[in-house]
DOKE-491692 format. One record per residue (C-alpha): residue number from 1; chain; y negated, x, z negated. Coordinates in pm, whole numbers. Each point is the difference from the previous one (the first is absolute). Layout:
<atoms>
+--------+------+--------+--------+--------+
| kolvex | pase |      y |      x |      z |
+--------+------+--------+--------+--------+
|    NUM |    A |      Y |      X |      Z |
...
+--------+------+--------+--------+--------+
</atoms>
This chain:
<atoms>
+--------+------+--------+--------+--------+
| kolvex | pase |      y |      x |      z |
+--------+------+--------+--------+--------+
|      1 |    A |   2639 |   2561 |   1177 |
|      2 |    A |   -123 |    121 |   -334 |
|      3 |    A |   -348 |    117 |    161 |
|      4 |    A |     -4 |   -327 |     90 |
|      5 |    A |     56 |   -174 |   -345 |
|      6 |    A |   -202 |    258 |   -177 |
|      7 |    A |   -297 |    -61 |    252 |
|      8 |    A |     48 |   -399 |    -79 |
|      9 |    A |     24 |     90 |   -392 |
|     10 |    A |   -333 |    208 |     40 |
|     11 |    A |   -188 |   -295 |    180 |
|     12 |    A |    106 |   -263 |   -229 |
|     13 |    A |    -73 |    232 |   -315 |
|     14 |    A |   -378 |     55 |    142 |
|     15 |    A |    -62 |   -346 |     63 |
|     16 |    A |   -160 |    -81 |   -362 |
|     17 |    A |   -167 |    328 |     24 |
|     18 |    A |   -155 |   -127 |    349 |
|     19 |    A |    -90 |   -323 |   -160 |
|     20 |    A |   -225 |    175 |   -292 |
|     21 |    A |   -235 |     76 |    273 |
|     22 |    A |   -104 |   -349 |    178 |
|     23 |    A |    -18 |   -269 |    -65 |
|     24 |    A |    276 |   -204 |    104 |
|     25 |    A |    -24 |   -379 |    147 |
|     26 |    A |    404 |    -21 |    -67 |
|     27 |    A |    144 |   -380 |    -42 |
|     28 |    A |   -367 |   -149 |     44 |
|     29 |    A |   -105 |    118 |   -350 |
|     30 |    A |   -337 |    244 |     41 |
|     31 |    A |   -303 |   -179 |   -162 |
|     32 |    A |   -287 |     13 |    174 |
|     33 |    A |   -306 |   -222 |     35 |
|     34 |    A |   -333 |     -4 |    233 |
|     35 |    A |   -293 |    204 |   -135 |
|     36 |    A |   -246 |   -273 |    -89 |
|     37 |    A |   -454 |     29 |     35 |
|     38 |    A |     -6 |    364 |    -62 |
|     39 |    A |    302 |     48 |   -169 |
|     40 |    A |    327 |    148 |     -1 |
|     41 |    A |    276 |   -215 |   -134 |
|     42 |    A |    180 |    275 |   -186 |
|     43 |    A |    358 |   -149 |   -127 |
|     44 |    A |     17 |    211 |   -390 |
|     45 |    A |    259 |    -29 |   -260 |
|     46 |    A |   -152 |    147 |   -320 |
|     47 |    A |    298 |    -54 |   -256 |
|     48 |    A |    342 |    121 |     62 |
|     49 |    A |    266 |    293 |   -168 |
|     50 |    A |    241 |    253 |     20 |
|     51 |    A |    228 |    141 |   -257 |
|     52 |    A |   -257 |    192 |   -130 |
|     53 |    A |    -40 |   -276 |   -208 |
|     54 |    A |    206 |   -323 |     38 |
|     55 |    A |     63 |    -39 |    357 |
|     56 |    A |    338 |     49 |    189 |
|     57 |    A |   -105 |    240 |    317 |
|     58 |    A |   -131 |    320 |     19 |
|     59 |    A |   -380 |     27 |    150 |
|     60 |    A |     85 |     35 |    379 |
|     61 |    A |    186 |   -299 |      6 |
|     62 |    A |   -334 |   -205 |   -108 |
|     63 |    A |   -185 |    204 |    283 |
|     64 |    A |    244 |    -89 |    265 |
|     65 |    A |     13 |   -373 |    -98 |
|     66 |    A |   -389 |      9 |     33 |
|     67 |    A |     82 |    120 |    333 |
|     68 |    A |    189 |   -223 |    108 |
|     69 |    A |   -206 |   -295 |   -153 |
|     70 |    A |   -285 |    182 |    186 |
|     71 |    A |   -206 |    -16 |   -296 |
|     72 |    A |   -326 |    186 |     26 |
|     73 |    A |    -19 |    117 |   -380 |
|     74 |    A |    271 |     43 |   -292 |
|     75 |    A |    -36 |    109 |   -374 |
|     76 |    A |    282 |    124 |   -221 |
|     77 |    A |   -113 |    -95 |   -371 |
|     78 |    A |    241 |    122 |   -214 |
|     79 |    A |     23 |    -70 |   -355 |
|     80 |    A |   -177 |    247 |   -235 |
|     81 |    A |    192 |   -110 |   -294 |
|     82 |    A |    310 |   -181 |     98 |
|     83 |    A |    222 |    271 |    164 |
|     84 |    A |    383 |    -59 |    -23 |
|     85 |    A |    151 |    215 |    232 |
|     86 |    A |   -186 |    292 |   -163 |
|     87 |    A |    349 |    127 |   -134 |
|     88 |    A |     93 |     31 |    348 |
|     89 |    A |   -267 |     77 |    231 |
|     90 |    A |   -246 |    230 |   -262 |
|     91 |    A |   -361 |    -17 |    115 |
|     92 |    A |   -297 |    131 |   -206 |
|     93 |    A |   -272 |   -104 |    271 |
|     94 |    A |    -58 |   -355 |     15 |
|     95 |    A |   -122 |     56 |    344 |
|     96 |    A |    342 |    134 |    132 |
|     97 |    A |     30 |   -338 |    181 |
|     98 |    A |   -318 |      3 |    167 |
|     99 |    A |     72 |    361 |    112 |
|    100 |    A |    331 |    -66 |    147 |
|    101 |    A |   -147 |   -351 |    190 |
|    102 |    A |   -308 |    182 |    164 |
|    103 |    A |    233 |    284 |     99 |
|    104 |    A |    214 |   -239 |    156 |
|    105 |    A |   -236 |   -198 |    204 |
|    106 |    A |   -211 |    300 |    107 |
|    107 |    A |     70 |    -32 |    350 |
|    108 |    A |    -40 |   -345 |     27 |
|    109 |    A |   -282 |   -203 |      9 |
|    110 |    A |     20 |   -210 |   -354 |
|    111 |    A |   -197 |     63 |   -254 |
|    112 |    A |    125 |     98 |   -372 |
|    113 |    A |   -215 |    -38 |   -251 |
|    114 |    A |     53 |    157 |   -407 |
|    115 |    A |     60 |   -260 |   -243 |
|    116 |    A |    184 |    -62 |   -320 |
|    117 |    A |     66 |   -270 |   -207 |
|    118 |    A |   -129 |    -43 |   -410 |
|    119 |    A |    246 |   -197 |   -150 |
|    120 |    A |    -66 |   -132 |   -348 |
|    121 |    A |     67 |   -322 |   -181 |
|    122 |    A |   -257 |   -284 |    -30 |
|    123 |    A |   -289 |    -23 |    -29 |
|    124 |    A |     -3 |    277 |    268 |
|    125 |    A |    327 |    -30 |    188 |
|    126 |    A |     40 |    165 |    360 |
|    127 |    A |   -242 |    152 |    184 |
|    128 |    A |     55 |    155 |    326 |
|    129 |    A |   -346 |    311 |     71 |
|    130 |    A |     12 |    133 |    365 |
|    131 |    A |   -188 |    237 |    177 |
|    132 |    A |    -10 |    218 |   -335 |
|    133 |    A |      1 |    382 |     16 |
|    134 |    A |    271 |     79 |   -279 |
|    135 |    A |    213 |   -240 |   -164 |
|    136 |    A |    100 |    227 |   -289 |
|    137 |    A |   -308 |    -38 |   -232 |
|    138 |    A |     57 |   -346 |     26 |
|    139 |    A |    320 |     53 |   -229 |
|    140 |    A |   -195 |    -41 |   -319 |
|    141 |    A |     69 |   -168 |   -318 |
|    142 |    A |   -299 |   -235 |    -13 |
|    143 |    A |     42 |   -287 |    296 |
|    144 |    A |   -396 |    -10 |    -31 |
|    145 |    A |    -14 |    393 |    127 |
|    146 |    A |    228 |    -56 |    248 |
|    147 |    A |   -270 |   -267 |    195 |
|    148 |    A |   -264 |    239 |   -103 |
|    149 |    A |    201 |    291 |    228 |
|    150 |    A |     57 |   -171 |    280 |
|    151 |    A |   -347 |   -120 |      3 |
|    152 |    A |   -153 |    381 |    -24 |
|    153 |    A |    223 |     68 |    256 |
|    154 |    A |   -119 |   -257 |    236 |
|    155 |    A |    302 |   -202 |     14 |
|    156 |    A |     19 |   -374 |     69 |
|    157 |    A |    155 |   -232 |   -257 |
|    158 |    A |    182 |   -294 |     13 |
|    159 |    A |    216 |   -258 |   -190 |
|    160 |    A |    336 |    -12 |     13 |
|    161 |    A |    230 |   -372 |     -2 |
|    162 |    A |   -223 |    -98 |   -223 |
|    163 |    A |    231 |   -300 |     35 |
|    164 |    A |    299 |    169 |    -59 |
|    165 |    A |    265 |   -180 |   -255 |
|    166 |    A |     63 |    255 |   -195 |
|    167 |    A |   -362 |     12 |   -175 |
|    168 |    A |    -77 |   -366 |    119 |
|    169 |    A |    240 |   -189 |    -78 |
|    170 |    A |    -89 |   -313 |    167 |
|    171 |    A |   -113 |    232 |    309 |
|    172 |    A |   -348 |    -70 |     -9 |
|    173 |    A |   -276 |    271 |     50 |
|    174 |    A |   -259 |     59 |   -316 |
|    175 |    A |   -261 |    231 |    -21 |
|    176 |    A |     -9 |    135 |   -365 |
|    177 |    A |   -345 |    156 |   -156 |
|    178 |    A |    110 |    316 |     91 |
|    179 |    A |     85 |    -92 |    334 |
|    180 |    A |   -356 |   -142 |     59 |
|    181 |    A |   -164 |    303 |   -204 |
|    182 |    A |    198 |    211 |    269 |
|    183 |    A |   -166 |   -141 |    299 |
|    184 |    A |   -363 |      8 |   -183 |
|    185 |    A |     39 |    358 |      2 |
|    186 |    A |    111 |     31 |    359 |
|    187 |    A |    386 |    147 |   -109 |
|    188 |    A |    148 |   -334 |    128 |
|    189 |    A |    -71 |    -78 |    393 |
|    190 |    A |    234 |   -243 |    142 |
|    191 |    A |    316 |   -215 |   -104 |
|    192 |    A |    334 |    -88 |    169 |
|    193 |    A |    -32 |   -377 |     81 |
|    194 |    A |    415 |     94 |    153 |
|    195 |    A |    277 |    232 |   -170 |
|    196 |    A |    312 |     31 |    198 |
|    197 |    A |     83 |   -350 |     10 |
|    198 |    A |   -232 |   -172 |   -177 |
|    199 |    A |   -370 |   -115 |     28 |
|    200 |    A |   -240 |   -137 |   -252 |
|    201 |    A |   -259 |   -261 |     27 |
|    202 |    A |   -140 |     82 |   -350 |
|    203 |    A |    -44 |    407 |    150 |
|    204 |    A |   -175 |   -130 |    269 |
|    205 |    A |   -258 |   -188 |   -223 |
|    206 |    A |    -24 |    322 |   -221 |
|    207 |    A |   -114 |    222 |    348 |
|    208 |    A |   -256 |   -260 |    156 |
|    209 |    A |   -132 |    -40 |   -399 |
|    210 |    A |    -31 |    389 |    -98 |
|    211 |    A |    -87 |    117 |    420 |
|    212 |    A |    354 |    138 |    -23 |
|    213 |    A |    178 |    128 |    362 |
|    214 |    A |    253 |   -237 |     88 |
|    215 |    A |    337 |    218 |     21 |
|    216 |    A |    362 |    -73 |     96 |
|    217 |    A |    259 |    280 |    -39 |
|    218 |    A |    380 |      6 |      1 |
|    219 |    A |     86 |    203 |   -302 |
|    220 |    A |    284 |     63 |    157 |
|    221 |    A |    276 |    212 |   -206 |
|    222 |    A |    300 |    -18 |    247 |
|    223 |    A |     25 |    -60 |    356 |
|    224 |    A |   -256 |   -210 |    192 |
|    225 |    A |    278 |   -141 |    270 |
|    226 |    A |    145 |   -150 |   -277 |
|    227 |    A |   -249 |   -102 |   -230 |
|    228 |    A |   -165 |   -178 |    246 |
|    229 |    A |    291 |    -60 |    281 |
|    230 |    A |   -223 |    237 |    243 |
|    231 |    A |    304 |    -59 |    288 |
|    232 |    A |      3 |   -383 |    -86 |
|    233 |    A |   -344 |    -25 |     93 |
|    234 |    A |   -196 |     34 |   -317 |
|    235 |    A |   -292 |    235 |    -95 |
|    236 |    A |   -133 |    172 |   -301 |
|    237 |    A |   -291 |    -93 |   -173 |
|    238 |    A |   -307 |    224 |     78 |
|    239 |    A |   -417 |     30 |     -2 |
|    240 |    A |   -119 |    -50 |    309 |
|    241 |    A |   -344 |    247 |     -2 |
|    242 |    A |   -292 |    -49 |    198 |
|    243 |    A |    -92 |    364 |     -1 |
|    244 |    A |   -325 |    155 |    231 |
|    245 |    A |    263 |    278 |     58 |
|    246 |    A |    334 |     31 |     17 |
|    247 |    A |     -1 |    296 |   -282 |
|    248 |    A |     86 |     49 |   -376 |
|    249 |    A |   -373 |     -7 |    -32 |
|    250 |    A |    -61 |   -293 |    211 |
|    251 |    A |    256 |   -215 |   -182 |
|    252 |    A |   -152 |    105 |   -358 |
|    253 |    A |   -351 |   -152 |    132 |
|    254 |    A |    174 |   -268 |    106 |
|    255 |    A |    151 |    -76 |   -345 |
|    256 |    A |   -326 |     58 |   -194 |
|    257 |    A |   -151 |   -250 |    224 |
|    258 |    A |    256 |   -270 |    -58 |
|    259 |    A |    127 |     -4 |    388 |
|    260 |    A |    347 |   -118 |    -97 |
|    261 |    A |    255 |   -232 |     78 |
|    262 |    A |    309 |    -53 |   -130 |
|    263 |    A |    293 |   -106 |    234 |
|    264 |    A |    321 |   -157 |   -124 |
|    265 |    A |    262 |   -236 |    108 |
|    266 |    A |   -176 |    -70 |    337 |
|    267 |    A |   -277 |    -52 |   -252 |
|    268 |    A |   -395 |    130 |     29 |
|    269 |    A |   -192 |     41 |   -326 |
|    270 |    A |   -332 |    116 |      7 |
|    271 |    A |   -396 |   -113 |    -29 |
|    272 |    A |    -81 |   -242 |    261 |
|    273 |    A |   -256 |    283 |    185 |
|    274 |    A |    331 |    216 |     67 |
|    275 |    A |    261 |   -223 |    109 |
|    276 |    A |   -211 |   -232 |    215 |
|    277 |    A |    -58 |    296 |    250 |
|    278 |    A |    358 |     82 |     -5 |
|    279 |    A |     94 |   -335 |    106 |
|    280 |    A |   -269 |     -9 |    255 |
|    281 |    A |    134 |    307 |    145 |
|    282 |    A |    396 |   -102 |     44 |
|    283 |    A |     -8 |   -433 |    -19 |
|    284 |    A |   -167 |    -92 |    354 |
|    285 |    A |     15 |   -232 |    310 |
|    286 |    A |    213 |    128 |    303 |
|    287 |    A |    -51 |   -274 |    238 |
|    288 |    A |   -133 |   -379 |    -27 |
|    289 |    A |     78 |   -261 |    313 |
|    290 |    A |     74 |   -315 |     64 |
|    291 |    A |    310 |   -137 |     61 |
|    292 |    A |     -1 |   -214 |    316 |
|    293 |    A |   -254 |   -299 |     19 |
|    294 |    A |     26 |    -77 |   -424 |
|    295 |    A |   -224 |    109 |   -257 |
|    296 |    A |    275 |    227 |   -144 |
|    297 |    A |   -117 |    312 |    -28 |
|    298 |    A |    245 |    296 |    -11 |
|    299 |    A |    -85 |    266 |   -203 |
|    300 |    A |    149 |    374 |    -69 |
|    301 |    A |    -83 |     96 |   -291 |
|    302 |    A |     58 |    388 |    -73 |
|    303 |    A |    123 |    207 |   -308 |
|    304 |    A |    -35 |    381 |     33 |
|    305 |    A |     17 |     81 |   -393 |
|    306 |    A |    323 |    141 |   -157 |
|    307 |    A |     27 |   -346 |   -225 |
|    308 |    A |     61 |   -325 |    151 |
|    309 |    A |   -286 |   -300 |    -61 |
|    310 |    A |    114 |   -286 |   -189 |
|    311 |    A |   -359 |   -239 |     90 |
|    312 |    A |    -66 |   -332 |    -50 |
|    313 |    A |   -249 |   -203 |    220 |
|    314 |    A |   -324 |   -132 |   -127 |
|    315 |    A |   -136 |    -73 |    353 |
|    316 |    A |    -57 |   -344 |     90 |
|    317 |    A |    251 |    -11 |    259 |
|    318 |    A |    373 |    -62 |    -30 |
|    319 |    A |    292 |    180 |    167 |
|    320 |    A |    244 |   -131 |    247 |
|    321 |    A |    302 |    254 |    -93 |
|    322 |    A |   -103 |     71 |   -409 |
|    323 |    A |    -94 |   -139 |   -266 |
|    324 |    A |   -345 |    124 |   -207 |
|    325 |    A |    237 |    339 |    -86 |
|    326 |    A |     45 |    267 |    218 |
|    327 |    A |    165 |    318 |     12 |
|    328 |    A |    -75 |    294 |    198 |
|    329 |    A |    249 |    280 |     14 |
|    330 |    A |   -110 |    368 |    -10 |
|    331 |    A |    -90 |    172 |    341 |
|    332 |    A |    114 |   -348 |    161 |
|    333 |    A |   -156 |   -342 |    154 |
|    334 |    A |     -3 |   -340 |    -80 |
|    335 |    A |    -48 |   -276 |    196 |
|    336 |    A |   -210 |   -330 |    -88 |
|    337 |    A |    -66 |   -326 |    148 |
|    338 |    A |   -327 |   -114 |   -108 |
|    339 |    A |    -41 |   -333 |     62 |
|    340 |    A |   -409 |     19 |     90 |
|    341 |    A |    -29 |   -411 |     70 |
|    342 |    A |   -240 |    101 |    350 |
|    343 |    A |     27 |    321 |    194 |
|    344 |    A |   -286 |    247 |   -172 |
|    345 |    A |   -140 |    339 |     91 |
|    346 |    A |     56 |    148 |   -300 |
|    347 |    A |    126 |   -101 |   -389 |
|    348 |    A |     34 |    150 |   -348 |
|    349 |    A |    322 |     51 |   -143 |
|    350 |    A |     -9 |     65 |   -366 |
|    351 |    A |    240 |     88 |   -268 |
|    352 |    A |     54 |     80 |   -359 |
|    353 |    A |    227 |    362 |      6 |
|    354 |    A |    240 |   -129 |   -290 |
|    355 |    A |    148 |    382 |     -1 |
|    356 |    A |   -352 |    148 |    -77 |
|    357 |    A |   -120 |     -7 |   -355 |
|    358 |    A |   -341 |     71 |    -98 |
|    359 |    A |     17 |   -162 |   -298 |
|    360 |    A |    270 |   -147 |   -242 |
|    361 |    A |     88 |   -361 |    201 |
|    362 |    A |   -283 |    118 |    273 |
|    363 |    A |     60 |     34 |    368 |
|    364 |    A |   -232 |     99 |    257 |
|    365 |    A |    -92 |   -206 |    309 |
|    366 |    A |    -48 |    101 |    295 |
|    367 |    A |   -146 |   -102 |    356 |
|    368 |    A |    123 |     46 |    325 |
|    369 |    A |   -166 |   -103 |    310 |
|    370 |    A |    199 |   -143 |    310 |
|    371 |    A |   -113 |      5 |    338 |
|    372 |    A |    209 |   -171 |    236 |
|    373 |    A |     62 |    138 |    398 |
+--------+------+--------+--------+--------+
</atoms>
């Protein structure tokens, strides 16, 4: 008998060890969407912590929630100056973090990148630099330096909430002279349009005005299940990268070349050339036939994506079972009586995707053709 409950204890002790490395599609919550034109659709969260600086968790735990989100590419960015459990958990190498994350994940396939976060008041604020080579140097006096550093070392900038209340009080994003003198010089790259659990029109407007990537992290300090009620059904916000290769290198190209979406809330963010082929790829016609001798013409449509479709028609034609809104649930089918007047070969659905945003107020539209059997 106590072979027997040791043998249980030993199995049910190794089971978060076994779920370090796979990924895990446990309670329907692995992310994961098509490869688009060329492209790997590479599911990253760039912005996240530990308590090597402010977060609650130790490193692994961030790798094995990756895992189990199946995300394709973390980044633990630690604070370089804000570190208060440093009584507690001593750590003179800022990359410490990154070590103990890469370590971690090394027999899995996700990707960890380096990264750090500069945090300084306005005009800088927060910066998150990834794919750097030592975060240490980066610990300087002068915030100026610090961009300089991460630039020599071929790191990749970004903006932090530059929403975020406590520097903006009325929440909305500003680029300061410094800011803008920043991305002149190439030490600023991209901005998060979403932080955790908010999004910003006016950080949007700042990336499609200064070429910035569009990026959408979850910052997250504690636990993601909760933050984001993971079991519930919700996800955390990430950057969906269409990378050549699924590699640290390939991603980095990717992110120099602006091939970014944000996804949030169900949500799609991005410039129109990179979401449209995602919603190509997982927003198509099953089936198309008529329904005995009428003109109604029934029509499946198809949603293969990880976020449902909220669309609203802009066809002609009306529907016999909606109104002009629709909504497609993810990796399920809808079903929609066109009313066609006459029986036709062939018609064009088409839609405005309400829960795609390539623009402040600006939704997509999109075609789909229907060929009836």
């Amino acid at each position: 008998m106590k072979r027997i409950v040791a043998s249980l204890l030993f199995v049910l002790l190794s089971l978060p060890a076994l779920a370090q490395h796979e990924h895990s599609h446990a309670m329907g919550r692995a992310i994961e969407f098509p490869d688009v034109e060329g492209y790997f659709s590479l599911t990253c969260d760039f912005h996240m912590h530990s308590v090597f600086s402010d977060g609650s968790v130790w490193p692994d735990i961030r790798v094995q929630e990756a895992l189990r989100d199946n995300l394709d590419c973390i980044a633990i960015t630690e604070h370089l100056e804000y570190q208060p459990h440093i009584e507690d958990i001593p750590h003179p190498d800022r990359n410490r973090a990154f070590n103990l994350a890469a370590r971690m994940a090394a027999s899995s396939d996700l990707i960890v990148i380096s990264g750090t976060e500069i945090t300084r008041s306005l005009p800088f604020g927060h910066a998150n630099s990834i794919f750097i080579e030592d975060a240490n140097p980066m610990l300087t006096e002068d915030a100026e330096d610090a961009y300089a550093e991460a630039q020599r070392q071929g790191g990749f900038t970004f903006m932090n909430h530059p929403n975020w209340t406590s520097q903006r009080l009325d929440g909305v994003a500003r680029m300061e002279e410094m800011n803008i003198s920043l991305v002149e010089k190439g030490q600023i790259q991209g901005i998060e349009v979403v932080n955790d659990l908010t999004y910003s029109d006016e950080a949007l407007e700042i990336a499609l005005e200064h070429n910035l990537a569009i990026i959408g992290t979850s910052d997250i300090h504690g636990l993601v299940d909760w933050q984001y009620d993971i079991p519930g059904g919700g996800h955390r916000p990430v950057t969906i990268v269409l990378a050549k290769e699924r590699s640290e290198a390939g991603i980095k190209e990717a992110l120099l070349e602006r091939r970014t979406i944000a996804w949030y809330l169900d949500t799609f963010i991005g410039r129109e050339e990179h979401v449209m082929p995602l919603i190509h790829a997982t927003l198509n016609v099953e089936s198309a036939a008529y329904t005995g001798n009428s003109s109604i013409l029934r029509v499946m449509l198809t949603n293969s994506s990880e976020s449902e479709y909220t669309l609203r028609n802009t066809s002609g034609f009306r529907f016999h079972n909606h109104a002009d809104l629709l909504i497609v649930p993810p990796h399920h089918s809808l079903e929609v009586l066109v009313k066609t007047g006459e029986r036709m070969d062939s018609i064009d659905l088409s839609f405005d995707v309400l829960n795609v945003l390539t623009a402040p107020d600006t939704h997509p539209n999109v075609t789909l053709n229907v060929t009836s059997k």
